[in-house]
C-alpha positions as CSV (number, residue, x, y, z in Angstrom):
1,X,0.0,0.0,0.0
2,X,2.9,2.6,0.9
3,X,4.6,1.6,-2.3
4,X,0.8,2.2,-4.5
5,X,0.8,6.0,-2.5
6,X,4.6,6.6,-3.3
7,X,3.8,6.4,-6.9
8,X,0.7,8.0,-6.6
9,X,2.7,10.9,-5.4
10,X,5.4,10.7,-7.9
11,X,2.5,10.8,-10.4
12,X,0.8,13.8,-9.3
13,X,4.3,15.5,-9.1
14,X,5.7,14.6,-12.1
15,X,2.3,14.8,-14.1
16,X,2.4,18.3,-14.8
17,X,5.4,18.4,-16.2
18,X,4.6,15.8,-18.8
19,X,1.9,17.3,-20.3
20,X,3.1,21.0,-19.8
21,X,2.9,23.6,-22.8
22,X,6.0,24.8,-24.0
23,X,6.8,28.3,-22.5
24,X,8.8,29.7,-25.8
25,X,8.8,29.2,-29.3
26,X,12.4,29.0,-31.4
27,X,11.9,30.4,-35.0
28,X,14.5,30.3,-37.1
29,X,14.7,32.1,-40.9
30,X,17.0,29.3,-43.1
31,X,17.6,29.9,-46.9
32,X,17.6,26.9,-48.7
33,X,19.9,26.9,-52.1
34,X,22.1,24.7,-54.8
35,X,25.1,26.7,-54.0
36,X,27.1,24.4,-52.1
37,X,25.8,21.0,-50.0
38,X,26.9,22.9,-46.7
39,X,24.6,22.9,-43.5
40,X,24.6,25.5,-41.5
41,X,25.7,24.6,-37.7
42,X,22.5,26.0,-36.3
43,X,20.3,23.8,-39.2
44,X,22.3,20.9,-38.5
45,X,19.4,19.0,-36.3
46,X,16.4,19.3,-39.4
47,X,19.2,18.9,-42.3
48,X,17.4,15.6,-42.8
49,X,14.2,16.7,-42.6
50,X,15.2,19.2,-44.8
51,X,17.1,17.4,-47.4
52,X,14.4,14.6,-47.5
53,X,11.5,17.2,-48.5
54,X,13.4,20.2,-50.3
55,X,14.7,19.7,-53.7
56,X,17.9,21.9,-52.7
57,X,21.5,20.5,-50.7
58,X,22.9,24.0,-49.2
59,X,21.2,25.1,-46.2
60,X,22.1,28.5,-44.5
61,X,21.1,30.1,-41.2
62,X,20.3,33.9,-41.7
63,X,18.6,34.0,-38.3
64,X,16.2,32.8,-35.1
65,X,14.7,34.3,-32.6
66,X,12.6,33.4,-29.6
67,X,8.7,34.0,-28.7
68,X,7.2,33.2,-25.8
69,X,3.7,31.8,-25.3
70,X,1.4,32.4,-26.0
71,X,2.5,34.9,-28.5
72,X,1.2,38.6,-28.5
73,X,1.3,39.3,-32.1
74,X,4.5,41.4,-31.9
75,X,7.0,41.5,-35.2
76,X,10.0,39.5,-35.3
77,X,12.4,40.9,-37.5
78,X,14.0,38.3,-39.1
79,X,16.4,38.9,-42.2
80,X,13.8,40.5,-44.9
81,X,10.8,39.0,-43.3
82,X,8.7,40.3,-40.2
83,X,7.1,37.5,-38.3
84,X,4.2,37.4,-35.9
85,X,2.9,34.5,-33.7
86,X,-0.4,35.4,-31.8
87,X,-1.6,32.4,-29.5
88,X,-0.3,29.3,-27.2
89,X,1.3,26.2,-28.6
90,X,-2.1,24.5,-29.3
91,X,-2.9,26.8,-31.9
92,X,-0.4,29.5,-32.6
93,X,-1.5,32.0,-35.5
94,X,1.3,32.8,-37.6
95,X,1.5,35.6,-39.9
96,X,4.8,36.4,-42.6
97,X,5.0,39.4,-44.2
98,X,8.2,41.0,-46.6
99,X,8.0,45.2,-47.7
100,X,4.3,45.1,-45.9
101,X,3.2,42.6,-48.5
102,X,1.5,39.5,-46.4
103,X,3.3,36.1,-48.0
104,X,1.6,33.8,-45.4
105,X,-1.2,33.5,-42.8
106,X,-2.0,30.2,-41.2
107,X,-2.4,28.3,-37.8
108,X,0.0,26.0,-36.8
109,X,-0.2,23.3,-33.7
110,X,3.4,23.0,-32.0
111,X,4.8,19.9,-30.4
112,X,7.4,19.4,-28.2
113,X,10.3,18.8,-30.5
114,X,8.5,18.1,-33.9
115,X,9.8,21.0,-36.4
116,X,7.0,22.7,-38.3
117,X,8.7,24.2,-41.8
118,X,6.7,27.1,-43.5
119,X,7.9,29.0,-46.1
120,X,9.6,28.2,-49.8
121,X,9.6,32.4,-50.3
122,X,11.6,32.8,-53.5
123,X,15.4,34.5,-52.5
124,X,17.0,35.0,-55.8
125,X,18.6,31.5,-56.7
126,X,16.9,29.9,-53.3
127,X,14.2,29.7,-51.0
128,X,13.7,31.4,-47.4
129,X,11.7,28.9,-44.9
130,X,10.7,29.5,-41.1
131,X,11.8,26.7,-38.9
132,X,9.1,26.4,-36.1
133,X,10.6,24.5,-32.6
134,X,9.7,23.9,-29.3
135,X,12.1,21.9,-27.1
């Protein structure tokens, strides 16, 4: 019986945390290109993912930034595109603009480690994608 309540407490402790929200979402603004078949060290973790769906080998970094949640619909500068999350993990609203021209509006559902990619916004030779992360 002590043994059944000490797991019943580890449980009720612990079972919070398992289901918990993320607190912040990671965005970061990669350009995809045929240049060279070099990763960038801060893409390194979704090259595969990347590689597997994208039709390009080169993948650069031009920046992230964090948001926390849920989001207040502030802009996120980030490179030529302004970004703006409104909304909690469940369903964050996600809105990508370049030169005040809106290039995408849609609702997204994060999960805890499962990259969402949006993008394939033509960048001369290449393409600019959003990588969406919580961790």
């Amino acid at each position: 019986m002590r043994k059944m309540i000490g797991w019943l407490w580890i449980g009720l402790l612990l079972g919070p945390l398992a289901g918990e929200v993320a607190a912040q979402v990671t965005i970061r603004l990669a350009r995809a290109h045929q240049d060279n078949q070099e990763v960038a060290v801060g893409l390194r973790d979704v090259a595969g993912l990347l590689r597997a769906n994208l039709p390009y080998q080169g993948f650069a970094l031009l920046g992230a930034t964090r948001v926390g949640l849920p989001a207040e619909n502030k802009p996120q500068r980030l490179g030529p595109l302004e970004v703006r999350c409104q909304g909690g993990a469940e369903r964050l609203s996600v809105s990508v603009a370049r030169d005040g021209r809106t290039l995408l509006n849609t609702v997204v559902a994060l999960r805890r480690g499962q990259p969402i990619i949006l993008g394939g916004f033509p960048d001369g030779t290449g393409r600019l994608m959003l990588i969406l992360q919580t961790r």
